[in-house]
N, CA, C and O atoms as a GROMACS GRO file, in nm:
protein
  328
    1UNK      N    1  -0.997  -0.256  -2.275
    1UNK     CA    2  -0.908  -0.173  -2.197
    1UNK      C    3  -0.860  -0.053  -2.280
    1UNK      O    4  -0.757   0.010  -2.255
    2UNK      N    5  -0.942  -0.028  -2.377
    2UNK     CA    6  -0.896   0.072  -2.450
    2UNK      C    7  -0.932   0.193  -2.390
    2UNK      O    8  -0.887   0.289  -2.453
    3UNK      N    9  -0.996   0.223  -2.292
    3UNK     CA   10  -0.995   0.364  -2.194
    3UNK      C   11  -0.852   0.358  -2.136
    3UNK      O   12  -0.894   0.341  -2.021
    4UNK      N   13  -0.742   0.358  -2.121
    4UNK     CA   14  -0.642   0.401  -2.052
    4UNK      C   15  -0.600   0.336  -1.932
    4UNK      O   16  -0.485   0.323  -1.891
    5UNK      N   17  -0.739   0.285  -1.866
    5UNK     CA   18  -0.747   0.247  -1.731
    5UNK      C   19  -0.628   0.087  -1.670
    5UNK      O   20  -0.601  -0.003  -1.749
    6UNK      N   21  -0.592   0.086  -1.565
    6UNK     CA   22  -0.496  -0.051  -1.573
    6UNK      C   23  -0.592  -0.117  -1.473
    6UNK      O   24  -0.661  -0.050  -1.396
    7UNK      N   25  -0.593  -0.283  -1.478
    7UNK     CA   26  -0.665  -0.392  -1.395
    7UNK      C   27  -0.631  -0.325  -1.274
    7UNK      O   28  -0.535  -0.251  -1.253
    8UNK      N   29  -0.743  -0.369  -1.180
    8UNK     CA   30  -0.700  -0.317  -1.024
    8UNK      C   31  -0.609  -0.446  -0.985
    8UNK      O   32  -0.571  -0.442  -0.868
    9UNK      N   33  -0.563  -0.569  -1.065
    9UNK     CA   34  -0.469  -0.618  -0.988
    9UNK      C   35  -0.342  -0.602  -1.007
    9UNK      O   36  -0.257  -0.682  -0.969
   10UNK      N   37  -0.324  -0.513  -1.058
   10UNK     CA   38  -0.216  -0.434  -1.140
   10UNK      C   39  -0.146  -0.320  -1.031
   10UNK      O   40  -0.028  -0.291  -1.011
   11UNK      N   41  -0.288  -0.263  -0.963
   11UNK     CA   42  -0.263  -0.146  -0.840
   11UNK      C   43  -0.248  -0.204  -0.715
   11UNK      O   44  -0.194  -0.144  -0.622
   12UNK      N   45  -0.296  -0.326  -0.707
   12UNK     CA   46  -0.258  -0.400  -0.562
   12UNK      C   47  -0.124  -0.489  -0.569
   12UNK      O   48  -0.053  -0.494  -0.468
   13UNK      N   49  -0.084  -0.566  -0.698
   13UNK     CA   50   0.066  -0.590  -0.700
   13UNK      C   51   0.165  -0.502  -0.671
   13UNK      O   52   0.277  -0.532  -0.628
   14UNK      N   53   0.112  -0.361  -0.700
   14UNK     CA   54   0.232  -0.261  -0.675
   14UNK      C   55   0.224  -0.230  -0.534
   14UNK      O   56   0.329  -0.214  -0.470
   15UNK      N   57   0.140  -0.223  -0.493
   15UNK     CA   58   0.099  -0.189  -0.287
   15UNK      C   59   0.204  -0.291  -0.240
   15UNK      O   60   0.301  -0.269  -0.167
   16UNK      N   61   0.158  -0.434  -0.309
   16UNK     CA   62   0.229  -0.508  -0.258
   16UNK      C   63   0.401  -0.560  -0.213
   16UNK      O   64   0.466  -0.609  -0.120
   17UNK      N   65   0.418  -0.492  -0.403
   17UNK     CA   66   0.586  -0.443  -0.408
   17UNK      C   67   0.642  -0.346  -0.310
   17UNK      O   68   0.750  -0.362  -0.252
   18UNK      N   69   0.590  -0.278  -0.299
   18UNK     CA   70   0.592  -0.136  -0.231
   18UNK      C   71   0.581  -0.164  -0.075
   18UNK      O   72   0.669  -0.127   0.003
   19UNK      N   73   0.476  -0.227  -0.038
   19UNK     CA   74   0.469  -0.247   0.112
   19UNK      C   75   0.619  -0.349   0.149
   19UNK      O   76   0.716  -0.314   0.215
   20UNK      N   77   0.597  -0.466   0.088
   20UNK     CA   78   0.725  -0.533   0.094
   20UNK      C   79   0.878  -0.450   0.091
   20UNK      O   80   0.957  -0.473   0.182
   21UNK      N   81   0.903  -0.385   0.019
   21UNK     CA   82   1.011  -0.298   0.011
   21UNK      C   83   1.032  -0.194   0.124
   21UNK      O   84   1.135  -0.145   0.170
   22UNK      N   85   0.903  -0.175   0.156
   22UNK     CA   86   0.961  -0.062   0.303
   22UNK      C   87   0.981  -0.186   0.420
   22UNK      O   88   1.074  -0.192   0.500
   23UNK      N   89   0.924  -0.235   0.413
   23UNK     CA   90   0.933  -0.344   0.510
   23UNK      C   91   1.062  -0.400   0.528
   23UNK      O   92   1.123  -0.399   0.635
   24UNK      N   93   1.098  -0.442   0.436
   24UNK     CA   94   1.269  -0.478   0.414
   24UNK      C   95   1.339  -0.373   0.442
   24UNK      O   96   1.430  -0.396   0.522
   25UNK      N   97   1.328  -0.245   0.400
   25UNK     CA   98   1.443  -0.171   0.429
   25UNK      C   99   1.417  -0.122   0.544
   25UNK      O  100   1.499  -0.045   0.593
   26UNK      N  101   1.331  -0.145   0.596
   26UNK     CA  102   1.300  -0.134   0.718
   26UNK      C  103   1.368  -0.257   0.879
   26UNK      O  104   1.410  -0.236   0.992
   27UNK      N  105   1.344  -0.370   0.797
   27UNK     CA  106   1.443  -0.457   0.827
   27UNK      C  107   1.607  -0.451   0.870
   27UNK      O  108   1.679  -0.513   0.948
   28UNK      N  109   1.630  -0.318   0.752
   28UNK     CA  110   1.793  -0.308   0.728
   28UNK      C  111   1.840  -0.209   0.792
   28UNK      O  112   1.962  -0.191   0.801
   29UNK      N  113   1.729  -0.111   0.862
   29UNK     CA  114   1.753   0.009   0.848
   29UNK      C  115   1.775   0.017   1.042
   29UNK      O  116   1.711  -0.056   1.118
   30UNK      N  117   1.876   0.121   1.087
   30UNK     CA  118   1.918   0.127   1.238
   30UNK      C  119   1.771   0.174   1.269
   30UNK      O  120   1.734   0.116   1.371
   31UNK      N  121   1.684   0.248   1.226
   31UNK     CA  122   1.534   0.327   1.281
   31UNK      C  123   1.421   0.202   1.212
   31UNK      O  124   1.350   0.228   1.114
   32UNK      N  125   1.421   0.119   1.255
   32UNK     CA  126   1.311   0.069   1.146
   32UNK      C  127   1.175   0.064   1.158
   32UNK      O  128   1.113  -0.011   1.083
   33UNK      N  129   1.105   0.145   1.257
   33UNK     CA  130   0.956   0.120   1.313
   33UNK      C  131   0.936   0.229   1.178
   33UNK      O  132   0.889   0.164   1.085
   34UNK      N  133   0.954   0.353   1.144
   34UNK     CA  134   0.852   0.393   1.054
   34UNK      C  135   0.831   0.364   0.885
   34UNK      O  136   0.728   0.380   0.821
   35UNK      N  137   0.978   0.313   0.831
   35UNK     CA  138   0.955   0.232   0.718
   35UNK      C  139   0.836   0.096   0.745
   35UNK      O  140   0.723   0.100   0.698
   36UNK      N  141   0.868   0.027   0.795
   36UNK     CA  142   0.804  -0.110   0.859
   36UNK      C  143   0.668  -0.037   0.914
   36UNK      O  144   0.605  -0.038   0.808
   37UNK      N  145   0.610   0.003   0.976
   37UNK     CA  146   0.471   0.023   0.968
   37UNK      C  147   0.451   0.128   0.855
   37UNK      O  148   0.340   0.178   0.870
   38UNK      N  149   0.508   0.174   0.761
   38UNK     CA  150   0.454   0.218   0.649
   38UNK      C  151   0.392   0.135   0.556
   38UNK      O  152   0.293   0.144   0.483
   39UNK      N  153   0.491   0.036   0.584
   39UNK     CA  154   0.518  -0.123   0.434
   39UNK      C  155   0.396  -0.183   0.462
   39UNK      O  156   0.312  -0.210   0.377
   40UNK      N  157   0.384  -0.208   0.595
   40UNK     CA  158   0.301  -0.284   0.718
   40UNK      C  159   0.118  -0.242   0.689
   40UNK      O  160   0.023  -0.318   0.671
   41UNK      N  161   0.123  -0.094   0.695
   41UNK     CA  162  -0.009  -0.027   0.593
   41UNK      C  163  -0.008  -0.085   0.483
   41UNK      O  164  -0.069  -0.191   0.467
   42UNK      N  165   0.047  -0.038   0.405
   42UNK     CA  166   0.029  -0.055   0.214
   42UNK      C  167  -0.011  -0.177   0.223
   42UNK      O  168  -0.125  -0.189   0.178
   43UNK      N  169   0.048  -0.305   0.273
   43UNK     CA  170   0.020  -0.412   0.252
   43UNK      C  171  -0.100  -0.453   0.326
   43UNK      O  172  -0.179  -0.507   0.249
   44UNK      N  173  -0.139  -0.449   0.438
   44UNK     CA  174  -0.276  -0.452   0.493
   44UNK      C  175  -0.406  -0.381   0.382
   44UNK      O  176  -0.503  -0.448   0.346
   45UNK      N  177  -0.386  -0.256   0.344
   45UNK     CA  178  -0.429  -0.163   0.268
   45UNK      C  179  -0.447  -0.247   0.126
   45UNK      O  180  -0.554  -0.234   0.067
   46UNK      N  181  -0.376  -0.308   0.086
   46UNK     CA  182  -0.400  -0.389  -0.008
   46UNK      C  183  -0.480  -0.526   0.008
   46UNK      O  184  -0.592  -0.528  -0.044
   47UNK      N  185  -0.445  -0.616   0.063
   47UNK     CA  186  -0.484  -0.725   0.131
   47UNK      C  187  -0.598  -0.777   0.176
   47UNK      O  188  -0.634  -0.894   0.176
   48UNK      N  189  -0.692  -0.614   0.241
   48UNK     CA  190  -0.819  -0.607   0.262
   48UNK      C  191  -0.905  -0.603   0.139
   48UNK      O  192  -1.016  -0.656   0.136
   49UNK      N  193  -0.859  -0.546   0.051
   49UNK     CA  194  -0.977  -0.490  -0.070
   49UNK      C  195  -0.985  -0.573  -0.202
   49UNK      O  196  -0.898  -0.592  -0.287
   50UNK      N  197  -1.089  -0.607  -0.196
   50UNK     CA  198  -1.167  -0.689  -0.259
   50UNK      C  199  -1.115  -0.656  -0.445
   50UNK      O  200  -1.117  -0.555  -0.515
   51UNK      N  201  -1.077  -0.779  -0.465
   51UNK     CA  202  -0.983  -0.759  -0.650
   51UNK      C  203  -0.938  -0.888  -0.628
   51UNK      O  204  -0.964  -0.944  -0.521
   52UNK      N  205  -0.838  -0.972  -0.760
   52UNK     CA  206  -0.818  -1.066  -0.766
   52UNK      C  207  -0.668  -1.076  -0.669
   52UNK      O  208  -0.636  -1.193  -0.646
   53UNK      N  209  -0.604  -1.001  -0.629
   53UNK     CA  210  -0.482  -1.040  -0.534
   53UNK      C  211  -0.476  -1.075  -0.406
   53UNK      O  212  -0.385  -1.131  -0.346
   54UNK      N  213  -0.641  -1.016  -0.347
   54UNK     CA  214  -0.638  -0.937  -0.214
   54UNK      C  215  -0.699  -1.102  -0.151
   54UNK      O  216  -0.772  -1.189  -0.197
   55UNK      N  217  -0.618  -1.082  -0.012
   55UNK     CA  218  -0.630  -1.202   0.073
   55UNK      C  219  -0.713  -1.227   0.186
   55UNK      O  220  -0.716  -1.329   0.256
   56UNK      N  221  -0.796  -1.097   0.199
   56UNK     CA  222  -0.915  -1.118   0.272
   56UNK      C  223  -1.052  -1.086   0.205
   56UNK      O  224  -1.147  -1.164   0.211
   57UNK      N  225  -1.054  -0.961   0.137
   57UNK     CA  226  -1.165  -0.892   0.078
   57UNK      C  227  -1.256  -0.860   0.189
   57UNK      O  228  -1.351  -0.931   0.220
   58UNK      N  229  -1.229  -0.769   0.237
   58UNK     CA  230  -1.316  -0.731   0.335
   58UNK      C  231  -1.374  -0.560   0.313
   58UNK      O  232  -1.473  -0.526   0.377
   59UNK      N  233  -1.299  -0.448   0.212
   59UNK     CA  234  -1.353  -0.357   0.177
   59UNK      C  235  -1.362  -0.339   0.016
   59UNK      O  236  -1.276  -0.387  -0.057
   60UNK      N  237  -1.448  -0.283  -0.022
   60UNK     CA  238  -1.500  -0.201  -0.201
   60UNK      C  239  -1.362  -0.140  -0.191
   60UNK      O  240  -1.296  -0.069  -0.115
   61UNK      N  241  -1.346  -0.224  -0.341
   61UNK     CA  242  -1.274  -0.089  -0.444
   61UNK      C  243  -1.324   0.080  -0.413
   61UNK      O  244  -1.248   0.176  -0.426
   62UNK      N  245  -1.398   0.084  -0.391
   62UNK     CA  246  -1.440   0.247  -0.420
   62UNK      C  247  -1.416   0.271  -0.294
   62UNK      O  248  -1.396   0.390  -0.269
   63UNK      N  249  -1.410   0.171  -0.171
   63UNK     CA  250  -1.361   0.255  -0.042
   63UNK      C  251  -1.233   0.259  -0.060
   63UNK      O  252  -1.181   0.361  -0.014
   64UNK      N  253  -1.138   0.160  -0.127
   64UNK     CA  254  -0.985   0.198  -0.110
   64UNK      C  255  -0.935   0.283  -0.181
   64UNK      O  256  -0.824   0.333  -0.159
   65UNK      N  257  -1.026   0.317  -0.299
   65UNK     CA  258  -0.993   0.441  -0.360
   65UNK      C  259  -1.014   0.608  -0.270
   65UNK      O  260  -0.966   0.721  -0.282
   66UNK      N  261  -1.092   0.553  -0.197
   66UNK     CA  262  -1.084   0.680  -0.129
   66UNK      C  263  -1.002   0.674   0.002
   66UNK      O  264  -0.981   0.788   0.044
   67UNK      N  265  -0.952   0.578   0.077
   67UNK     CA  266  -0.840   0.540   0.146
   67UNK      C  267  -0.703   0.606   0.084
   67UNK      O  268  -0.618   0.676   0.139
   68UNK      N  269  -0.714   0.559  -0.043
   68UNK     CA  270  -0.564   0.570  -0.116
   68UNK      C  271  -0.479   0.726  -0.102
   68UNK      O  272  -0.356   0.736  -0.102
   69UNK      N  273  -0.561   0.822  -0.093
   69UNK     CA  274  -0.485   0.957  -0.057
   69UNK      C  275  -0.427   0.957   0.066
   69UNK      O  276  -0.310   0.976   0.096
   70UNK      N  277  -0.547   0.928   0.152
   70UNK     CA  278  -0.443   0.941   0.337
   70UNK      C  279  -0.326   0.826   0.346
   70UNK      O  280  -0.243   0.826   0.437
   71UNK      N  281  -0.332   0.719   0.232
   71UNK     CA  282  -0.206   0.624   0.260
   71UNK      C  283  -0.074   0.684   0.200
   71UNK      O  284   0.046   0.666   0.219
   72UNK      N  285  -0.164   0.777   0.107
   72UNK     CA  286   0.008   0.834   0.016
   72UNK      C  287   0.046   1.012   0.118
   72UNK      O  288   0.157   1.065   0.122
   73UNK      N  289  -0.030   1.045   0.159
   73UNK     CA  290  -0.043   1.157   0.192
   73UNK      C  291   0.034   1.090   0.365
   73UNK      O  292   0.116   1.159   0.427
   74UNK      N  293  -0.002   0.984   0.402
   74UNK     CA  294   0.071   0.906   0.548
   74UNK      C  295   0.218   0.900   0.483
   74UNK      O  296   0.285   0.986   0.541
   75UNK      N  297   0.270   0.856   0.420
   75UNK     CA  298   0.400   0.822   0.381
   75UNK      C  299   0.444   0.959   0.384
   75UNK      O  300   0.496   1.006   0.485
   76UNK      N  301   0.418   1.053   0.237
   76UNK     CA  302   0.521   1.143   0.206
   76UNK      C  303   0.489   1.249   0.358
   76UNK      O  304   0.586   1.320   0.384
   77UNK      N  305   0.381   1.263   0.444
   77UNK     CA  306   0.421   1.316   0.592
   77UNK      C  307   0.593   1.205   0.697
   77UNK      O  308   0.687   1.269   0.743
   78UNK      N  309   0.588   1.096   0.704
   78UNK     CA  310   0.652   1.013   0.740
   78UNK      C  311   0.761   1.038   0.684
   78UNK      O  312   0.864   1.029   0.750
   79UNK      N  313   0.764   1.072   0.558
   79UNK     CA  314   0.954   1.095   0.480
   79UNK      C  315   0.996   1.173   0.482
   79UNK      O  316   1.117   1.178   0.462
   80UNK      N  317   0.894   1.322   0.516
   80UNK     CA  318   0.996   1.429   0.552
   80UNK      C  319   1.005   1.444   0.724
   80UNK      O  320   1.073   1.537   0.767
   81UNK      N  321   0.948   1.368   0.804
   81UNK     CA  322   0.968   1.386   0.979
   81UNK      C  323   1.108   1.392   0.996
   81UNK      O  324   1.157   1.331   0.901
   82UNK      N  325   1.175   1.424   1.052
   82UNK     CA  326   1.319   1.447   1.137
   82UNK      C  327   1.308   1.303   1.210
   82UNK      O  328   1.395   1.266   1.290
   0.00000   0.00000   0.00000
């Protein structure tokens, strides 16, 4: 691991933190449909792709790497909406 690089189960624990956390505050929150299907992504988004966390494995690493922009690029559109 001396290239820099971190385990990909390292990048799907954090989806996972992350999906969970909108989800909850989504839970808490008076508007909660767009936190909660944000959380609701990340964690599907994770879940599918094939690494040691993921609970279906149904897509390549190299497709969720290329997924991974429209999921971050979906959110920060979603956090600035009115």
């Amino acid at each position: 691991m001396a290239d820099g690089k971190r385990p990909f189960w390292m990048h799907q624990l954090v989806e996972y933190l992350l999906g969970g956390a909108l989800v909850a505050s989504g839970a808490q929150s008076q508007t909660p449909v767009v936190p909660a299907l944000l959380g609701g992504i990340i964690l599907v988004h994770a879940a599918i792709t094939k690494g040691a966390l993921s609970a279906f494995r149904i897509i390549d690493r190299r497709v969720h790497r290329v997924i991974d922009p429209f999921v971050i690029l979906l959110c920060l559109v979603a956090a600035v909406q009115p």
